[in-house]
C-alpha positions as CSV (number, residue, x, y, z in Angstrom):
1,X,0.0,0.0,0.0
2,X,2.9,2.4,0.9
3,X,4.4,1.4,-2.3
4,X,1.8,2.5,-4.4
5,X,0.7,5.8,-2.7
6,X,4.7,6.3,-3.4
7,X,4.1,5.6,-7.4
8,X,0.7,7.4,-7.0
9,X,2.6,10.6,-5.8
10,X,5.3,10.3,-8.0
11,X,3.2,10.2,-11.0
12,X,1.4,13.4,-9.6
13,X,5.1,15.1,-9.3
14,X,6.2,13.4,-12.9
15,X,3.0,15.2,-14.7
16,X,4.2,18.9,-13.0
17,X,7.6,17.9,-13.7
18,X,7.0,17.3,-17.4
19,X,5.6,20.5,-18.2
20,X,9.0,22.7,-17.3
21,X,10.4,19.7,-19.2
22,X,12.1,17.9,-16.0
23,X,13.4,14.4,-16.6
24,X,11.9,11.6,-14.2
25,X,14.9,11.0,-12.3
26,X,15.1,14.2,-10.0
27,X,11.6,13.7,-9.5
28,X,11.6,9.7,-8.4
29,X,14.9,10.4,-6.1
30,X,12.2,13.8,-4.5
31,X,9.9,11.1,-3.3
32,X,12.0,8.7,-2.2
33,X,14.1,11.0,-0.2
34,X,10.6,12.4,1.2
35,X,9.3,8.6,2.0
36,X,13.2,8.2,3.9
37,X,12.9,6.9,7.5
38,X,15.7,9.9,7.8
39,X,13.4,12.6,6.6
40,X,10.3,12.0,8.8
41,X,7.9,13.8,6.5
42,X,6.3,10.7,5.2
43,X,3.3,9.6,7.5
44,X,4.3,5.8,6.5
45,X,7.2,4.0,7.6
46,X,8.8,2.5,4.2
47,X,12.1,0.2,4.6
48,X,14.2,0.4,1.0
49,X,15.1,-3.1,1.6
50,X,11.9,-4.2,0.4
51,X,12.4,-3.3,-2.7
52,X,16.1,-3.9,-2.7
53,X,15.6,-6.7,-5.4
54,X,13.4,-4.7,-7.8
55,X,15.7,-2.0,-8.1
56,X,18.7,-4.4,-8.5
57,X,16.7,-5.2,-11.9
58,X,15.8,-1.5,-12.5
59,X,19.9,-1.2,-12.8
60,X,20.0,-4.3,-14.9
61,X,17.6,-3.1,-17.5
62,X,19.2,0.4,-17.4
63,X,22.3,-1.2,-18.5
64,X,20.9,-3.5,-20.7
65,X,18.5,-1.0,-22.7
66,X,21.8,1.1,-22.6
67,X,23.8,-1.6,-25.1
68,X,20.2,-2.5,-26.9
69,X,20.1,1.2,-27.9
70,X,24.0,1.6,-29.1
71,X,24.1,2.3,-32.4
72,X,27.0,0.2,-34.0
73,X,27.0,0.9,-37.6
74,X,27.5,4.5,-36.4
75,X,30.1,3.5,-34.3
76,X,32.3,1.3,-36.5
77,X,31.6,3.4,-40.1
78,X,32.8,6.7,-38.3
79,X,35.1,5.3,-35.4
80,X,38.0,7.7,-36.5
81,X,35.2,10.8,-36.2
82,X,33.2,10.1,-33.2
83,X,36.5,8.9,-31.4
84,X,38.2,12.5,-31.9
85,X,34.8,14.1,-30.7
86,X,33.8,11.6,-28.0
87,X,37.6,11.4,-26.8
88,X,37.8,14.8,-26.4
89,X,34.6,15.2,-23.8
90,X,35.9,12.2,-21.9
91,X,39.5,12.8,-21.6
92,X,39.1,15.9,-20.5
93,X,35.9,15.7,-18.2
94,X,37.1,12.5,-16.2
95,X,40.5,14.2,-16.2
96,X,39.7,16.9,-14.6
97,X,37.2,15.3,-12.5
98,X,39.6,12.1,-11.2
99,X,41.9,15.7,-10.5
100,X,39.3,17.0,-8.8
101,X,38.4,13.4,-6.7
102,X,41.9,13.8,-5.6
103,X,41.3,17.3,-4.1
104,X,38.2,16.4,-2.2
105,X,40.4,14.4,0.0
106,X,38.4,11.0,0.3
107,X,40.8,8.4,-1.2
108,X,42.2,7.3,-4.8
109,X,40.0,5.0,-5.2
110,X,36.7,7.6,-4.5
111,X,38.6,9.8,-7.0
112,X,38.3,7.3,-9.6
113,X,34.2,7.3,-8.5
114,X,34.1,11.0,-8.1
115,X,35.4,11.2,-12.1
116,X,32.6,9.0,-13.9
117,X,30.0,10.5,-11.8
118,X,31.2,14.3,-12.9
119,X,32.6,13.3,-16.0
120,X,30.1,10.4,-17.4
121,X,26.5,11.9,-19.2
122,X,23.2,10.7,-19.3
123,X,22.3,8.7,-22.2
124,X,18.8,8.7,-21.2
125,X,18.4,12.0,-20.7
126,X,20.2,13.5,-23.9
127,X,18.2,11.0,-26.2
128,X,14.9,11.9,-24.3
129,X,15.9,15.8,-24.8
130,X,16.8,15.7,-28.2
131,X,13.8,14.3,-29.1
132,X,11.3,16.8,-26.5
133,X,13.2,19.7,-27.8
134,X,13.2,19.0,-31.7
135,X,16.6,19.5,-32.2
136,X,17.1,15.5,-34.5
137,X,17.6,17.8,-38.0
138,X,20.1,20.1,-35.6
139,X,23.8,20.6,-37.1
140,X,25.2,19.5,-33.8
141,X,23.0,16.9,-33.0
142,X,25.5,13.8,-35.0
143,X,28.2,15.0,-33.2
144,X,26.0,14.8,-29.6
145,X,25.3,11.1,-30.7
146,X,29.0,10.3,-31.6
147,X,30.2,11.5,-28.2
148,X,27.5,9.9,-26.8
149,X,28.2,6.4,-28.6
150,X,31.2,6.7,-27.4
151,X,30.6,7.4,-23.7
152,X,29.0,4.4,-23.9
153,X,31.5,2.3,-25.5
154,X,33.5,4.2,-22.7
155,X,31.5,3.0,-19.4
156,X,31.6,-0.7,-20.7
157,X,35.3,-0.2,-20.3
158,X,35.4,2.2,-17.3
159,X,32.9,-0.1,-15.1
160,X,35.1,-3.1,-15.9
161,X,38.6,-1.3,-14.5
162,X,36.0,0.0,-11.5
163,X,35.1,-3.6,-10.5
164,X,38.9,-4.4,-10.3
165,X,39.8,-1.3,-8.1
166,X,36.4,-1.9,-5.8
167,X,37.4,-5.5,-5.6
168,X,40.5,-4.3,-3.2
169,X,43.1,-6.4,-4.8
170,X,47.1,-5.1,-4.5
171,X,48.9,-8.1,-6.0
172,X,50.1,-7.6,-9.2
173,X,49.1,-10.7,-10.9
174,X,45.6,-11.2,-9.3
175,X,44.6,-7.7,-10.8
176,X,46.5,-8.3,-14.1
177,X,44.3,-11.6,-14.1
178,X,41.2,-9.8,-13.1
179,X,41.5,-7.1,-15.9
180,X,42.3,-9.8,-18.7
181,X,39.1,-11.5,-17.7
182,X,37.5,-8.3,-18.1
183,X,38.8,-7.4,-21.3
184,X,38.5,-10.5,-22.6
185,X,34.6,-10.6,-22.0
186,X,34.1,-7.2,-23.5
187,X,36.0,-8.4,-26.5
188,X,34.2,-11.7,-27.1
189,X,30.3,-9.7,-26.7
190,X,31.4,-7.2,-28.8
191,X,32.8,-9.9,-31.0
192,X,29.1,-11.3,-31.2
193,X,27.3,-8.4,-31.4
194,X,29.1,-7.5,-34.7
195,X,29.4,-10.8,-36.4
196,X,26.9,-13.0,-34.5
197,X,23.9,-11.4,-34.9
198,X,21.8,-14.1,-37.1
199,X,23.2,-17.0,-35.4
200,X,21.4,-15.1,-32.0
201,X,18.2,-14.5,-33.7
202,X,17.7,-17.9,-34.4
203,X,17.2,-18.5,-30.5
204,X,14.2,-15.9,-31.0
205,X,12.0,-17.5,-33.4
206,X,8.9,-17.3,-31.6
207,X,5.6,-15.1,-31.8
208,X,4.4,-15.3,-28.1
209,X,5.2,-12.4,-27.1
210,X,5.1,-13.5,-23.2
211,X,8.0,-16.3,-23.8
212,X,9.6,-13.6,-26.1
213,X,9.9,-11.3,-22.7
214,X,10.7,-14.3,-20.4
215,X,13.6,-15.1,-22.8
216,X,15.4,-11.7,-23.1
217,X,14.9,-10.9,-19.4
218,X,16.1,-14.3,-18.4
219,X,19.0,-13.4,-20.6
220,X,19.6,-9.8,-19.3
221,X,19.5,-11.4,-15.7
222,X,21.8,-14.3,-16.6
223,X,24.7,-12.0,-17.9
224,X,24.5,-9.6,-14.9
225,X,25.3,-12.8,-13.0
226,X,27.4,-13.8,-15.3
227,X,29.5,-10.3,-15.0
228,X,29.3,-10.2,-11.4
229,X,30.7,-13.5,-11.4
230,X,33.7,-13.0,-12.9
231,X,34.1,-9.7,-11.0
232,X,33.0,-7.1,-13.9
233,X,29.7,-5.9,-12.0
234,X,26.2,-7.0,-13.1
235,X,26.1,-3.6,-14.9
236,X,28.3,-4.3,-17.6
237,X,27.0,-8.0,-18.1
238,X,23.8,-6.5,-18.7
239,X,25.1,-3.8,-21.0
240,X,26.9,-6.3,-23.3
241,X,24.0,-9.1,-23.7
242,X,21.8,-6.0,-24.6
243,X,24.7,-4.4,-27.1
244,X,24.4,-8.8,-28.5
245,X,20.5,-8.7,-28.6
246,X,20.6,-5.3,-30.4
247,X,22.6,-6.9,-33.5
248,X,19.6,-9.3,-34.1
249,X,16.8,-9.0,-36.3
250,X,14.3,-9.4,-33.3
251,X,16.0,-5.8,-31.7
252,X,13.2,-3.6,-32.7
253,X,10.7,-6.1,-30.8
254,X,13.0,-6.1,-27.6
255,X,13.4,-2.3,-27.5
256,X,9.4,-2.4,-28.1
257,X,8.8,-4.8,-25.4
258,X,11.5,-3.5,-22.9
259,X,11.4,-0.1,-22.7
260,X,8.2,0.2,-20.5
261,X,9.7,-3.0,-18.2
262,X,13.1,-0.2,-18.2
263,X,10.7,2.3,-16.6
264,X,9.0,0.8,-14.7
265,X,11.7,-0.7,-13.1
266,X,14.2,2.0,-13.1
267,X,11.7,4.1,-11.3
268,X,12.0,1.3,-8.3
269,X,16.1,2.0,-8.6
270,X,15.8,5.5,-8.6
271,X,12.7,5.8,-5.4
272,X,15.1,3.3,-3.5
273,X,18.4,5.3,-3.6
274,X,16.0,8.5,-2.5
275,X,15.3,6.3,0.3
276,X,18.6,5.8,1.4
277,X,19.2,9.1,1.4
278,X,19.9,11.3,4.5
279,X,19.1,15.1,4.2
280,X,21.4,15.9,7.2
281,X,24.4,14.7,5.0
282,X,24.0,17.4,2.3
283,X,25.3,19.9,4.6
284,X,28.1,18.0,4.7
285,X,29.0,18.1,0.8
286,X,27.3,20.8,-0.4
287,X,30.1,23.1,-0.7
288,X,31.6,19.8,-3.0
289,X,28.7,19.5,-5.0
290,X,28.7,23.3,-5.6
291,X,32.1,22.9,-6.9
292,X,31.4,19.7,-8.4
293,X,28.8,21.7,-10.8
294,X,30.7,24.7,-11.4
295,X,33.6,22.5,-12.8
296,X,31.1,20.3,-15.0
297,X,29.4,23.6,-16.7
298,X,32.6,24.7,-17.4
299,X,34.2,21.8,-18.7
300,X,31.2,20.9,-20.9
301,X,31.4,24.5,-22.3
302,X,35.0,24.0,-23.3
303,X,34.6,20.9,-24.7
304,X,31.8,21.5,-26.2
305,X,33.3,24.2,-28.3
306,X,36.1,21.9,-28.8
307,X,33.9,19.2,-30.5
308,X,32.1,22.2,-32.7
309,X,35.6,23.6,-33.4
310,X,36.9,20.1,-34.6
311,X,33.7,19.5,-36.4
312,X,33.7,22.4,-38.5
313,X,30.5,24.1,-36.3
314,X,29.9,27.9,-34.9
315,X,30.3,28.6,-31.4
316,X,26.6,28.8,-30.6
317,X,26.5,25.1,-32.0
318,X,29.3,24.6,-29.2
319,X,27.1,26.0,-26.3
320,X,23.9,23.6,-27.5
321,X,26.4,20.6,-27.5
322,X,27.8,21.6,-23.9
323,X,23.8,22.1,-22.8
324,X,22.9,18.8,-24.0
325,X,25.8,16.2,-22.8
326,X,25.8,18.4,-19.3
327,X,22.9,16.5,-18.7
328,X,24.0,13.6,-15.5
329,X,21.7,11.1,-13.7
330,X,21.6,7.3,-13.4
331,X,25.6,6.6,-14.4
332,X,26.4,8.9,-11.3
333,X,23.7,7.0,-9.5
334,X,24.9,3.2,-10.5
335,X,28.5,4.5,-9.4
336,X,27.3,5.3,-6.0
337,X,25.7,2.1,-5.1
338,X,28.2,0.4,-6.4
339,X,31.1,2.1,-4.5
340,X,28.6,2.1,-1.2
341,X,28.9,-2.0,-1.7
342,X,32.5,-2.3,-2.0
343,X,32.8,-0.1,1.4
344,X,33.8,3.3,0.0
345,X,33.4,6.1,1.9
346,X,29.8,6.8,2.7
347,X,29.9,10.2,2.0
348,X,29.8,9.6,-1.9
349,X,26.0,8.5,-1.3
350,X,24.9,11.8,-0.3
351,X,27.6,13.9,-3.0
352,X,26.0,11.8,-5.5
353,X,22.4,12.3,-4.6
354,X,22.5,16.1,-4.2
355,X,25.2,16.6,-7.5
356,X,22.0,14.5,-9.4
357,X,19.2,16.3,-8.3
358,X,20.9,19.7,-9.0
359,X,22.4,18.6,-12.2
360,X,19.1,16.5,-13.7
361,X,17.2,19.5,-13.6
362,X,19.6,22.2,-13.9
363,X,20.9,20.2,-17.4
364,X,17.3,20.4,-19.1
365,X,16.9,23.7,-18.1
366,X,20.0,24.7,-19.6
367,X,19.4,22.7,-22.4
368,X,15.9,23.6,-23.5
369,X,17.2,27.5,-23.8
370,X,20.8,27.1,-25.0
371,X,19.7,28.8,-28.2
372,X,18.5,31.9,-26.2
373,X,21.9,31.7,-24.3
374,X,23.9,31.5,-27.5
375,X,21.7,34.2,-29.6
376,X,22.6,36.7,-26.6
377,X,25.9,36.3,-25.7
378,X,27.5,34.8,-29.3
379,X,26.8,38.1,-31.9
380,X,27.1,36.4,-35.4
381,X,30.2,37.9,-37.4
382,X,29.7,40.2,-39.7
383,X,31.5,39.6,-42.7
384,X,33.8,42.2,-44.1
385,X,32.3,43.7,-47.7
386,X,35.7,43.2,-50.4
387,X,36.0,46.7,-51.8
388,X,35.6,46.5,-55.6
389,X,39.5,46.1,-57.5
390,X,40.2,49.3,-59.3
391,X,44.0,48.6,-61.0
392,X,43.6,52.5,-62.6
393,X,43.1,53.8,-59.0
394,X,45.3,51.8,-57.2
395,X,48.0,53.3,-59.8
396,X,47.2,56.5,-59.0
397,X,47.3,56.1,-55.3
398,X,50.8,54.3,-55.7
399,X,52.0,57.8,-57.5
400,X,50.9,60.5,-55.4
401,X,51.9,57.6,-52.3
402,X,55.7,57.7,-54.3
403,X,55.7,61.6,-54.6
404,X,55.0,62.6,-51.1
405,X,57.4,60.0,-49.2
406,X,60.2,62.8,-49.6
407,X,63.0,59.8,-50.1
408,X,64.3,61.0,-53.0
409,X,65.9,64.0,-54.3
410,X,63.5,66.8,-56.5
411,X,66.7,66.8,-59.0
412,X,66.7,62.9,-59.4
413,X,65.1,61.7,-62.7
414,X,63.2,58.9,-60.8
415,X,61.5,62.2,-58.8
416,X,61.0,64.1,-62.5
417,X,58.9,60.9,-63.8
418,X,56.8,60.8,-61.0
419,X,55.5,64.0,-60.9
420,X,55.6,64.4,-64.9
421,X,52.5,61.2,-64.5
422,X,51.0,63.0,-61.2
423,X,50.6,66.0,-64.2
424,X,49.4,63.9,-66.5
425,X,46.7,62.6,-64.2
426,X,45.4,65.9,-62.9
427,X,45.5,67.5,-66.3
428,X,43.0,64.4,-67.4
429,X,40.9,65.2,-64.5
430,X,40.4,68.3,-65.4
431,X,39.5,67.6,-69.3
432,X,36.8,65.0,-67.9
433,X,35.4,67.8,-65.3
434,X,35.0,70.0,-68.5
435,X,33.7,67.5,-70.2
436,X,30.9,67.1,-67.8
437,X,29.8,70.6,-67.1
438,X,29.5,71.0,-70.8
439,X,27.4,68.4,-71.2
440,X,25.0,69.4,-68.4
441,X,24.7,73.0,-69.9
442,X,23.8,71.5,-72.5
């Protein structure tokens, strides 16, 4: 009963949310955190272990919806492209933000946290706000999509080192061991997913569409085992069987058939972390989160105009890519539970919280008036009018230029020339002055 007054309320809140444009993230983490056995504003007593499980598969499905939706024809027909624009955002986002981990103090190891959840974007988010703001025919909007193809290609690879680091392993050959497992994984379901898609669909061949869900779920669950397993986090299991599925045939049915299971059960992932959050922690990070979202506008704005620069774009074009991939939510979110598990420090739960409600409604704002931004404070350049080439002029200009630098002497012959054809000139004015006024008596 709890439950549902919860989904009731957070409906009511979604509705509002949706018309300033507000993705449902900041508004499912709102009730949760007001439904939190910390906050005491709830009439109800709610425990978030209840719903512990669900929201386990709310992060499975993110994930796996995640690699269903990556676009690999994109990927592999413009690798060298999107790799120069995506590269950019991410080398110098989690750079600066595993700098930035450092100086907060908390530990290596948080730093590395503290860098994907400042430097990492929203998939979710930016596709949803593409679509909601009309910007699909936008200039800018293939070179959003390549960074954020490649952000994804990027989180495969960054969750994979993450569950090594969170395992806590020093020895050098256990982790070398570790990350070769790792790597080896991504490489073999990447392997299928380019080359293996029929001989995948042929495991699909059915029209019930109940079996058809009990199959891919089973399968989504099955690899997040599978990558917990052998220590590369459910996350990215999920994430590769869905980048596999999303090579077949059958991928347009899945997506179909998944994407209101994704929501359903995200919302579940997103109301439990609310619940485990504590408002008497924020005090505690806020002046971290401020910081935290000071350095992401600005580093999105840089490299945003970096991306337009390489991509041949206008700097207003740079301030609408910056809007759109400033955008963070359940990447920041995943890497909080995840380091909360491994025994991090607990302050991270709290940073992340408040840096995602800010940033999940502060990025759509931003994003839905980037234009505006860019039309007031990017003038377009006025281009200089080429004045018309008059040879007869410029030869005149060159002779009375030669006769008044005083360089050489009035006896020299060079000095007689010159103003012999400065005579010549004026005297032909005059003629075609006389010419005129006779004609207009006339």
């Amino acid at each position: 009963m709890v439950l549902g007054v919860l989904f009731v309320i957070a409906y009511a809140l979604g509705r509002l949310g949706k018309l300033i444009r507000l993705p449902a993230i900041p508004i499912y983490m709102l009730v949760g955190l007001l439904a939190s056995p910390h906050t005491g504003f709830f009439p109800l007593n709610f425990d978030s272990a209840d719903i512990e499980l669900i929201a386990i598969f709310g992060l499975i499905l993110l994930l796996f919806n995640l690699g269903l939706e990556f676009d690999q024809d994109e990927f592999f027909g413009n690798a060298g492209r999107l790799l120069i624009s995506g590269g950019t955002y991410i080398v110098l986002n989690m750079g600066v933000g595993f700098l930035f981990g450092e100086f907060v103090g908390w530990g290596t190891r948080e730093a590395l946290i503290i860098a994907g959840m400042v430097g990492t974007s929203s998939s979710a988010i930016i596709t949803k706000m593409l679509i909601e703001l009309g910007r699909l025919a936008n200039n800018e909007t293939p070179a959003i999509l390549g960074a954020t193809v490649i952000g994804d290609v990027f989180i495969a690879v960054y969750l994979a080192i993450v569950s090594v680091v969170l395992s806590g392993r020093t020895e050098f050959w256990p982790v070398v061991l570790q990350l070769s497992i790792a790597a080896a994984f991504l490489v073999v379901m990447f392997g299928v997913a380019r080359w293996g898609g029929r001989v995948v669909s042929r495991f699909f061949r059915t029209r019930d569409d109940e079996l058809f869900t009990i199959l891919f779920f089973g399968l989504a669950l099955l690899f997040a085992g599978i990558g917990e397993l052998i220590g590369v986090t459910d996350a990215i299991g999920a994430f590769l069987i869905g980048l596999v599925l999303g090579a077949t045939r059958f991928s347009g049915k899945v997506e179909r058939i998944s994407i209101p299971l994704r929501d359903v059960f995200a919302a579940f992932f997103f109301l439990n972390f609310g619940l485990a959050l504590n408002i008497a922690q924020f005090g505690s990070v806020a002046w971290l989160v401020i910081l935290a979202i000071v350095l992401t506008i600005v580093l999105n704005v840089v490299s945003g105009e970096l991306i337009a620069l390489f991509n041949k774009m206008d700097a207003r074009a740079g301030l609408n890519i910056a809007a759109i991939l400033m955008n963070r939510g359940e990447f920041t979110l995943i890497l909080a539970t995840l380091s909360l598990a491994a025994g991090l420090d607990e302050r991270l739960e709290p940073f992340a919280g408040l840096y995602v409600l800010i940033m999940a409604i502060l990025g759509p704002v931003l994003a839905a008036n980037s234009e505006k931004i860019g039309a007031v404070l990017i003038r377009p350049r006025r281009r200089a009018v080429p004045k018309e080439h008059n040879p007869v002029l410029e030869e005149e200009i060159a002779l009375v230029d030669a006769a008044t630098r005083g360089q050489q002497s009035e006896d020299s012959e060079d000095d007689q020339a010159t103003r012999e054809a400065i005579d010549r000139i004026v005297d032909q004015a005059m003629r075609q002055t006389d010419d005129s006024d006779t004609r207009k008596q006339n």
